[in-house]
C-alpha positions in Angstrom: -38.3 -4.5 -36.7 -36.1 -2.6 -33.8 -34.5 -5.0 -31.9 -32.7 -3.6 -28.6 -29.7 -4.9 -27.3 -29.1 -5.1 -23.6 -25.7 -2.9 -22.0 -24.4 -5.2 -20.1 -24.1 -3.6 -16.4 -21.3 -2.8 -15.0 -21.0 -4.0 -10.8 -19.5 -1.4 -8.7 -16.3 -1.9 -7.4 -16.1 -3.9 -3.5 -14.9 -0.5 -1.7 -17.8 1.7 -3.5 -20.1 0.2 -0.2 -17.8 2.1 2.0 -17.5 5.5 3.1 -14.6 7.4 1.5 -11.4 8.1 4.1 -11.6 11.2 5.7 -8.2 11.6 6.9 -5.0 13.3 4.7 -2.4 10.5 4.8 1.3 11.8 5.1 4.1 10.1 2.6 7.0 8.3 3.4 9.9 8.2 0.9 11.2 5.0 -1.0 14.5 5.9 -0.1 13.4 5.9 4.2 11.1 3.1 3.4 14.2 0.9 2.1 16.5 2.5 4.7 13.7 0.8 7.4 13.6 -2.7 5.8 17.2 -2.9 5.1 17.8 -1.6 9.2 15.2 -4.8 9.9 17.2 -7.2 7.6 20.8 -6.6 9.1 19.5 -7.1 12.5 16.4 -9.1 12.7 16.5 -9.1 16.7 16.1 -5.1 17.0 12.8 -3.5 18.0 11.4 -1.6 15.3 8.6 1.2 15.3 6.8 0.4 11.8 5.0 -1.9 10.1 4.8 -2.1 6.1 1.4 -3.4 5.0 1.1 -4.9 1.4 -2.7 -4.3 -0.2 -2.0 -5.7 -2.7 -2.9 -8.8 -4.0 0.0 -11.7 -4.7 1.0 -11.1 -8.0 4.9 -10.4 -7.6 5.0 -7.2 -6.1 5.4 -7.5 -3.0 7.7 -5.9 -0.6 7.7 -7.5 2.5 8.4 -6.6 6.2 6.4 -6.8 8.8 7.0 -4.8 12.0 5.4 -3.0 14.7 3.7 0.4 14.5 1.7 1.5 10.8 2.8 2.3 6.9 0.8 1.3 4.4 2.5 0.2 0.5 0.7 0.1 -2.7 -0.2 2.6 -5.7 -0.2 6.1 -5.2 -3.8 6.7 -6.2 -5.5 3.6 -5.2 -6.5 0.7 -3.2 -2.9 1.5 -0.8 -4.2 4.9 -0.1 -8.1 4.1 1.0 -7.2 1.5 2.9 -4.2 3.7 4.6 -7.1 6.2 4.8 -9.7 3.6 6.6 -6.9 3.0 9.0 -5.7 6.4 9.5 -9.5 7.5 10.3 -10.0 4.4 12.8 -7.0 5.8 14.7 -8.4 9.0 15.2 -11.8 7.4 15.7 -10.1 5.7 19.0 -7.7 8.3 19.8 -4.2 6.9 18.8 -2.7 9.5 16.8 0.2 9.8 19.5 1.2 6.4 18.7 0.4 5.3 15.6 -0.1 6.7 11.8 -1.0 5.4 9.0 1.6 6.9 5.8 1.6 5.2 1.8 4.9 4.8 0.2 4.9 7.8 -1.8 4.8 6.1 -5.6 3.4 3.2 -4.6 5.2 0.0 -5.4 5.2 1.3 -8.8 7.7 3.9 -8.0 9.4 1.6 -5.7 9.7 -0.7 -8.6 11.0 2.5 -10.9 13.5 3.4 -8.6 14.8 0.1 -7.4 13.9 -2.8 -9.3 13.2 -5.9 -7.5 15.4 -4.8 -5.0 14.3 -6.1 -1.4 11.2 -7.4 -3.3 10.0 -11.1 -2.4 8.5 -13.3 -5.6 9.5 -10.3 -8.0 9.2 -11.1 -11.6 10.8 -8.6 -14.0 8.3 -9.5 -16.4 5.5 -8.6 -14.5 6.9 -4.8 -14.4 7.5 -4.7 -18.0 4.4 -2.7 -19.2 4.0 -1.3 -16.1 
């Protein structure tokens, strides 16, 4: 007697029911990116021309500032990047490319997290970074 085990499925991930982003997203550089926040910090009252998004769900990594304009944070090769990329081809789609563009932080908070720590980071836990 053959007895046949069922695989169990695997569901497809929640951004698989989307179309892939079209649109090539430019970098910015941790080193700007903290130039930017710290700029906001010192003087809270001055207008600024970005905002950072976090896509990233709360698990102690995030860097947080939020501004006016478009950048978008998170891993170099992942959610960060398609959702930068949805954004990026919506401003097209409407025409906005002289005012707005959508970036990732080039290294993701990963990198960020390589190069700085928890520096500028709100609810960091070194911990969380260590097998990272």
């Amino acid at each position: 007697m053959t007895s046949t085990l069922e695989q169990p499925t695997q569901e497809a991930p929640w951004w698989a029911a989307f179309p892939a982003p079209q649109s090539t997203l430019a970098q910015v550089e941790a080193d700007d990116m903290k130039s930017l926040v710290q700029a906001a910090k010192a003087d809270p009252s001055a207008p600024k021309d970005w905002l950072l998004v976090d896509s990233v769900p709360d698990e102690g990594d995030d860097i947080r500032a939020l501004q006016t304009g478009w950048g978008e944070e998170a891993s170099s090769n992942g959610r960060g990047p398609r959702c930068a990329g949805w954004m990026q081809d919506y401003i097209k789609e409407v025409g906005g490319e002289d005012v707005m563009e959508a970036q990732v932080l080039k290294g993701g908070v990963k990198g960020w997290v390589k190069k700085f720590g928890g520096e500028l980071m709100d609810n960091y836990e070194a911990e969380h970074w260590t097998s990272k």
